[in-house]
C-alpha positions as CSV (number, residue, x, y, z in Angstrom):
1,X,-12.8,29.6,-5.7
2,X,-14.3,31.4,-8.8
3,X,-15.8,34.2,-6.8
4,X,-12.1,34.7,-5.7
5,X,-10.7,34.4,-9.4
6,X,-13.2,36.8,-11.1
7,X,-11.5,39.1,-9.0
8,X,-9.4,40.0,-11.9
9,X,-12.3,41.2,-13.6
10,X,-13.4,43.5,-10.9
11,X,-13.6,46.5,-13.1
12,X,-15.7,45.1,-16.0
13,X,-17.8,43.3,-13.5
14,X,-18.6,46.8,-11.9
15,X,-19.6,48.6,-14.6
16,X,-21.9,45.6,-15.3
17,X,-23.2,45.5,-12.2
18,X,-23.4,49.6,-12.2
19,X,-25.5,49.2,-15.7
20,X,-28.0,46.4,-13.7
21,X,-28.8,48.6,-10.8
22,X,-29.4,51.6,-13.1
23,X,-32.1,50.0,-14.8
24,X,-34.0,48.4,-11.9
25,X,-33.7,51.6,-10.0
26,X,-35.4,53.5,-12.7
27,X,-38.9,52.8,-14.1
28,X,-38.2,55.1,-16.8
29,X,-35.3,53.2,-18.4
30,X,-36.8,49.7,-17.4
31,X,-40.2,50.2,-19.5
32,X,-37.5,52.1,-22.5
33,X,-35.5,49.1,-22.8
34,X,-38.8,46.6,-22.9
35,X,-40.2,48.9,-25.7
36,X,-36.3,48.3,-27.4
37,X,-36.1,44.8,-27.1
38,X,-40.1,44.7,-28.6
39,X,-38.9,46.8,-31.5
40,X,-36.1,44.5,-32.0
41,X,-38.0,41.2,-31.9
42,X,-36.1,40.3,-28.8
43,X,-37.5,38.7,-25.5
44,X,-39.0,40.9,-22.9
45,X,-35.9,39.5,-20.5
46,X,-35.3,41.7,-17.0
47,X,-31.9,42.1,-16.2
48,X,-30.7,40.2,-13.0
49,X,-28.6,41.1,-10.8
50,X,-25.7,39.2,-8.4
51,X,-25.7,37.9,-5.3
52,X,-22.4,37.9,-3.1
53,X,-22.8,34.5,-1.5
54,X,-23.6,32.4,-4.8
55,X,-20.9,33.0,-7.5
56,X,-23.0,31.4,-10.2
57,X,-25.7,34.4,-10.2
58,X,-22.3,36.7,-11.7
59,X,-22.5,34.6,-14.7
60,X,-26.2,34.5,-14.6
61,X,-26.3,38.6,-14.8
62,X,-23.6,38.2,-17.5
63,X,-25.8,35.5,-19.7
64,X,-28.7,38.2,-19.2
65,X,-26.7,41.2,-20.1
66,X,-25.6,39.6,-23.1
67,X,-28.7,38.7,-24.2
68,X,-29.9,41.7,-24.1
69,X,-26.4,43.7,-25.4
70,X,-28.3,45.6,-28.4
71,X,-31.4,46.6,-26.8
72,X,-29.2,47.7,-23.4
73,X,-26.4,49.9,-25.8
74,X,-29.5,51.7,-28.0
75,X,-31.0,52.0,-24.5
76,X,-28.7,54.2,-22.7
77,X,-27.8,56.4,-26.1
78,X,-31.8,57.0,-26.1
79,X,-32.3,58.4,-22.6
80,X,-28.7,60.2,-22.7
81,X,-27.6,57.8,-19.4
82,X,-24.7,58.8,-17.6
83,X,-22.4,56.0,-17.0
84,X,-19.3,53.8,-17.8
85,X,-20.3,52.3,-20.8
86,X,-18.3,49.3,-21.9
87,X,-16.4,49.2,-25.0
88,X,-16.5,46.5,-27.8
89,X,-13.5,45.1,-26.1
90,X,-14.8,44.2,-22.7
91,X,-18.1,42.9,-24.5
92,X,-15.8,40.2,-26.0
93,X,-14.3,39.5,-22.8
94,X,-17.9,39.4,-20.8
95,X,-18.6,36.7,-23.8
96,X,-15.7,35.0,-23.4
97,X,-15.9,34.4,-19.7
98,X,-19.1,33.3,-20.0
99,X,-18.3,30.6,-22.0
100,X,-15.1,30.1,-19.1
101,X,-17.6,29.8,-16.1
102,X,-20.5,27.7,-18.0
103,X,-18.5,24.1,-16.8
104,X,-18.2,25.6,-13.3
105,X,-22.4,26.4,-13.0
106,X,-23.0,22.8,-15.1
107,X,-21.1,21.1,-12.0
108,X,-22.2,23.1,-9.2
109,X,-25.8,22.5,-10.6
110,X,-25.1,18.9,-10.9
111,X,-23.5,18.3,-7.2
112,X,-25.7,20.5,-5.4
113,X,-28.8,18.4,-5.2
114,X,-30.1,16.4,-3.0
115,X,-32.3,13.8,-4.8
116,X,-29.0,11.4,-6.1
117,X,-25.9,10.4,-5.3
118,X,-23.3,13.4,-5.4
119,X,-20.2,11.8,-3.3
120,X,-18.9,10.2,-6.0
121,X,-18.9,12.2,-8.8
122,X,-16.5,15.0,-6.8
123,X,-13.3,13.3,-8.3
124,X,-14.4,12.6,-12.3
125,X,-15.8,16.6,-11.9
126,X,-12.9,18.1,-10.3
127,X,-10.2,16.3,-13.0
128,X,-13.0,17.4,-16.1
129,X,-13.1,20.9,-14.8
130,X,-8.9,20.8,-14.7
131,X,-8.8,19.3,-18.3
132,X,-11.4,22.0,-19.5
133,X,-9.7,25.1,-18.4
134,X,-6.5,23.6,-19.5
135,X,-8.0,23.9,-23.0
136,X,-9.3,27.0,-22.5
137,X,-6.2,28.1,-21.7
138,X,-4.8,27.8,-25.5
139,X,-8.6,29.6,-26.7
140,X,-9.4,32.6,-24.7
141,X,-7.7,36.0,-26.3
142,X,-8.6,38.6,-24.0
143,X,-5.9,39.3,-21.6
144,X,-8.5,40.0,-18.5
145,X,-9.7,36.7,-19.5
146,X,-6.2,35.3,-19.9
147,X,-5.9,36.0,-16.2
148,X,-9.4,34.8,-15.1
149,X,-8.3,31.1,-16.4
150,X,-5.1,31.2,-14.8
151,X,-6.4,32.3,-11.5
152,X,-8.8,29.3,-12.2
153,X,-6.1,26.7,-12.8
154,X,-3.8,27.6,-9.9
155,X,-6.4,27.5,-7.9
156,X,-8.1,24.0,-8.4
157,X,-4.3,22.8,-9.3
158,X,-3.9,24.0,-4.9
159,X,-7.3,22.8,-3.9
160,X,-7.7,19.4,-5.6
161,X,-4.4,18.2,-4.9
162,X,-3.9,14.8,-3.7
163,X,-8.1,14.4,-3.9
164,X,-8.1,10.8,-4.7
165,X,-6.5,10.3,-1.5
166,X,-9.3,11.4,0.5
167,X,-10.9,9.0,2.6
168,X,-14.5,10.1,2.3
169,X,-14.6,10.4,-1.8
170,X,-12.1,7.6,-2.8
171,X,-14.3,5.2,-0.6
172,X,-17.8,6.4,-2.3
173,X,-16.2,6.7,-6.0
174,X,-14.8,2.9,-5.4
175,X,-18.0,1.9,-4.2
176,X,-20.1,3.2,-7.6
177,X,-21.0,0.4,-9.3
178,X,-20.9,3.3,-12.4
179,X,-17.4,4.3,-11.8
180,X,-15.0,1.9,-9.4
181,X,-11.0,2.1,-10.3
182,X,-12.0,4.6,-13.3
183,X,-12.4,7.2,-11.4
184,X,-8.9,7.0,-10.8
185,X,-5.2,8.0,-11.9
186,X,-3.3,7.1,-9.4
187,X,-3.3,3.4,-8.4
188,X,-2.0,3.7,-5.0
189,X,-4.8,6.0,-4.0
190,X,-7.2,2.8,-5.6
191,X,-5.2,0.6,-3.5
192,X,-5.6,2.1,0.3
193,X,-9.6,3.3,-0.7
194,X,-9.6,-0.6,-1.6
195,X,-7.9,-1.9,1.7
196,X,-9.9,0.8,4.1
197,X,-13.2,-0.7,2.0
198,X,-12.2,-3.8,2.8
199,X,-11.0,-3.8,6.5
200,X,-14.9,-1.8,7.1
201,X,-16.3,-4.8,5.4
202,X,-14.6,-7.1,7.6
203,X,-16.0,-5.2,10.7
204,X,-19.2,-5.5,9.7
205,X,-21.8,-7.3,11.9
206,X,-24.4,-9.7,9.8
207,X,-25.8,-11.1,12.5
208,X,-27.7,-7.5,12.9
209,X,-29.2,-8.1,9.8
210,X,-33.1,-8.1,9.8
211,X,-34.7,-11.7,8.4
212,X,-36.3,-11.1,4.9
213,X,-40.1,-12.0,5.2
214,X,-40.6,-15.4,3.4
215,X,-42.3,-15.5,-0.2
216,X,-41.9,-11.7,-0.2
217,X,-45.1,-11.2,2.1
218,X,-45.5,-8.3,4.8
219,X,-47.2,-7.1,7.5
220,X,-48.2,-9.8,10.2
221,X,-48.5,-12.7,7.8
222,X,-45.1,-11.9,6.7
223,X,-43.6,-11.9,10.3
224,X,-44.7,-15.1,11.1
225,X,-42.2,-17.7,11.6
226,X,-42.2,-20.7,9.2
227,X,-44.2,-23.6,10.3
228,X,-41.3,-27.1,10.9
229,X,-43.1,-30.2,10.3
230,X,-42.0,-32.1,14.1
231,X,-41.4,-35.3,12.5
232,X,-38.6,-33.6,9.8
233,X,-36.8,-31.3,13.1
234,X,-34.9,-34.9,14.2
235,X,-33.7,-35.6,11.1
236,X,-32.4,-32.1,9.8
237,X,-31.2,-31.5,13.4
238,X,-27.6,-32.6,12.4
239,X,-27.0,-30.7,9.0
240,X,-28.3,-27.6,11.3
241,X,-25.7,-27.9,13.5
242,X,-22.8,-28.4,10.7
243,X,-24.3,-25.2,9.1
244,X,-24.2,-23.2,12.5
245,X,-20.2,-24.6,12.8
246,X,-19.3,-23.6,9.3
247,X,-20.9,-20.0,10.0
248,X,-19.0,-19.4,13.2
249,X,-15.7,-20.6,11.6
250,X,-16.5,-18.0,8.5
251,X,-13.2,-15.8,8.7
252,X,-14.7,-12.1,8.0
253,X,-11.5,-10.6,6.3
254,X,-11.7,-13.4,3.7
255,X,-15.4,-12.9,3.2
256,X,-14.5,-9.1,2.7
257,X,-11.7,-9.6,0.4
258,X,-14.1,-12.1,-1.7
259,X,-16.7,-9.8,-1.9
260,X,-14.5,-7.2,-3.4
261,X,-13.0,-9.1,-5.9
262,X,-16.1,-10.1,-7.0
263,X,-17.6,-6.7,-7.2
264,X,-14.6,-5.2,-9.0
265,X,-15.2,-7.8,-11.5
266,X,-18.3,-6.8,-11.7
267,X,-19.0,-4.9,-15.6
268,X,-19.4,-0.8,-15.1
269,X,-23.3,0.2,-14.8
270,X,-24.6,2.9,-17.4
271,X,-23.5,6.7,-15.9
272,X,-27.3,7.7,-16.2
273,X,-28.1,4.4,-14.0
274,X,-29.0,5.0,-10.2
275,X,-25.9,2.9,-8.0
276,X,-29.0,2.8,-5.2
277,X,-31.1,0.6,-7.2
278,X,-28.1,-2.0,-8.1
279,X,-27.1,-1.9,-5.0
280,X,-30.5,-3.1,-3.9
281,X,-30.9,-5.8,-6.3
282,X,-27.0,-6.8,-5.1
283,X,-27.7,-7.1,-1.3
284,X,-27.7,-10.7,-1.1
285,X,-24.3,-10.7,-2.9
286,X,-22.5,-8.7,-0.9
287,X,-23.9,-7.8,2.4
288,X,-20.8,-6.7,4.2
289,X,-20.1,-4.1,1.0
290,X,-23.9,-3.3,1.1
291,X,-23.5,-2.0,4.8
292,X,-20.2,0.1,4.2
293,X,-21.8,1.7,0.5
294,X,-25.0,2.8,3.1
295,X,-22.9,4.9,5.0
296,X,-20.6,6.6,2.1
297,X,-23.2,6.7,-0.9
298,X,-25.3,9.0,2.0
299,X,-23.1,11.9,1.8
300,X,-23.9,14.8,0.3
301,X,-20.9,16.5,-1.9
302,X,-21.7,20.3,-0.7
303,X,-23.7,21.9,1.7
304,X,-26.4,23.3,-0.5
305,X,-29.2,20.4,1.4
306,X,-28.5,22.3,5.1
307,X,-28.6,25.8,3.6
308,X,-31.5,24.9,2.4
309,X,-33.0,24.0,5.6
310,X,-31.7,27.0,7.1
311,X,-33.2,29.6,4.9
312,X,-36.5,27.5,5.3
313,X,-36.1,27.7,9.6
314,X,-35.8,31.6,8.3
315,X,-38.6,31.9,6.6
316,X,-40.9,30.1,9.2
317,X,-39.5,32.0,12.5
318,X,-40.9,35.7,11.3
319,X,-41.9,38.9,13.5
320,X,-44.8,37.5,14.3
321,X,-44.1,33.9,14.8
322,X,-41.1,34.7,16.6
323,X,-42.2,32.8,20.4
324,X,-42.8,29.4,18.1
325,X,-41.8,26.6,20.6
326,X,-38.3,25.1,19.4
327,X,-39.3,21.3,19.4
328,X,-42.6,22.2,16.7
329,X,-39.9,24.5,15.0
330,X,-37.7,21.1,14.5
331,X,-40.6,19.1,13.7
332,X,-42.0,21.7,10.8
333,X,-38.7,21.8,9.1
334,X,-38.2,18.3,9.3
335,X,-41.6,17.5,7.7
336,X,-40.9,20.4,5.5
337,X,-37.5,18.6,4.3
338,X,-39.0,14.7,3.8
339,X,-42.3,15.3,2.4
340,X,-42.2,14.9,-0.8
């Protein structure tokens, strides 16, 4: 989406580009511009340049190249470099996207790790990124710029519409103890992520539910079943049948639809708190709810984790280890991925 939309600024981005590749191509006017930037008492910083499959390293070159914008103009007029330069105008419109595209690295930052919940967050991000490039709509005042945000907003306005109506991210937002039916504008959207929680709640088999080891002990001492005194089994053996009889009659929806309520009702945790950890504390609460949040909470928002994993398999499978057997291949990167 923005790699698309700083389409528009194809020809300042060029010559930006064009001034990056000059100077790590030549040692000459790498080791000049060090000895500017020492005379100016600025940073030693080396220009970076872009990648085409991450958009966020075009802003990073940008950030860099402004940084350095006094040291990189006296620069080229020392050494007599021939190139586009850019004029005071497109400097203003390099800063101004920058400050455009900061939101956009912020959240693909934030949702492209691995180590916390991400699921959840999509639809709050996605409506804060709309709300922010509506206001920069009314502040940018370069016309390239102008464009860049429009290309921005019709573009998100195309790709997040009717979001909160997606199954896989209404169901994890409404099942953040941090963000529930805030998360939300429309109230129909809350409604069927509320009735799909609740019929997969109502599915879900308790009686697969491991015993907890008694007084919190483990290991062999804690998998040893409770001692019955005999002389007590006769007279509790009545109240266990009852029990059994009111379990079986239990009616699953109802139990589904009471553990909702009550965990709606539930006050909002702190945004900085880990939904994991409450979730934990809450199992014994809401066991059907616990079940469903396992296997929406799990999903990762992008697919930054597996590109991950596939650069690694790249980096192990090399000229020479390239007759490695496939199942130790697997079992590298896996270890490679879970250890911490």
């Amino acid at each position: 989406m923005v790699r698309d939309a700083l389409k528009v600024m194809k020809p300042t981005l060029d010559k930006v580009k064009g001034m990056v590749e000059f100077f790590h191509k030549s040692t000459r006017a790498t080791e000049k511009l060090k000895s500017t930037q020492r005379q100016m008492d600025m940073p030693e910083l080396r220009l970076k340049q872009d990648c085409v499959t991450r958009w966020n390293s075009t802003l990073y070159m940008l950030k860099r190249v402004l940084e350095s914008k006094d040291a990189i103009i006296s620069t080229l007029a020392l050494i007599n470099a021939h190139m586009d330069a850019l004029d005071q105008e497109e400097w203003e419109a390099l800063q101004e996207t920058c400050t455009v595209l900061e939101p956009f690295e912020q959240v693909t930052v934030e949702i492209s790790s691995e180590s916390y919940v991400t699921s959840s967050k999509i639809l709050l991000l996605c409506r804060g990124l709309q709300k922010i490039i509506a206001y920069n709509q009314t502040q940018v005042t370069k016309r390239k710029v102008t464009e860049l945000v429009t290309a921005l907003s019709t573009s998100m306005d195309r790709k997040f519409h009717r979001m909160e109506y997606n199954t896989v991210l209404s169901e994890s937002t409404i099942l953040d103890p941090r963000f529930k039916r805030l998360a939300f504008n429309d109230n129909c959207a809350v409604d069927e992520a509320l009735q799909r929680v609740t019929a997969a709640a109502a599915r879900c088999d308790l009686s697969s539910q491991p015993a907890q080891p008694p007084g919190g002990q483990e290991g062999e001492e804690g998998a040893r079943a409770p001692e019955v005194e005999p002389q007590m089994s006769a007279v509790w053996r009545l109240f266990d049948a009852r029990a059994t009889e009111d379990i079986a009659r239990r009616n699953p929806s109802a139990d589904a639809m009471l553990e909702v309520r009550s965990y709606l009702e539930e006050p909002l945790i702190p945004r900085t708190a880990d939904p994991l950890s409450w979730w934990e504390s809450k199992a014994s609460v809401y066991p059907r709810l616990v079940k469903v949040m396992a296997r929406r909470l799990c999903i990762v928002a992008t697919s930054v984790p597996s590109e991950r994993i596939f650069s690694k398999t790249g980096q192990i499978i090399t000229e020479r280890r390239n007759r490695i057997n496939p199942s130790k291949l697997r079992h590298l990167v896996f270890l490679n991925a879970n250890l911490p």
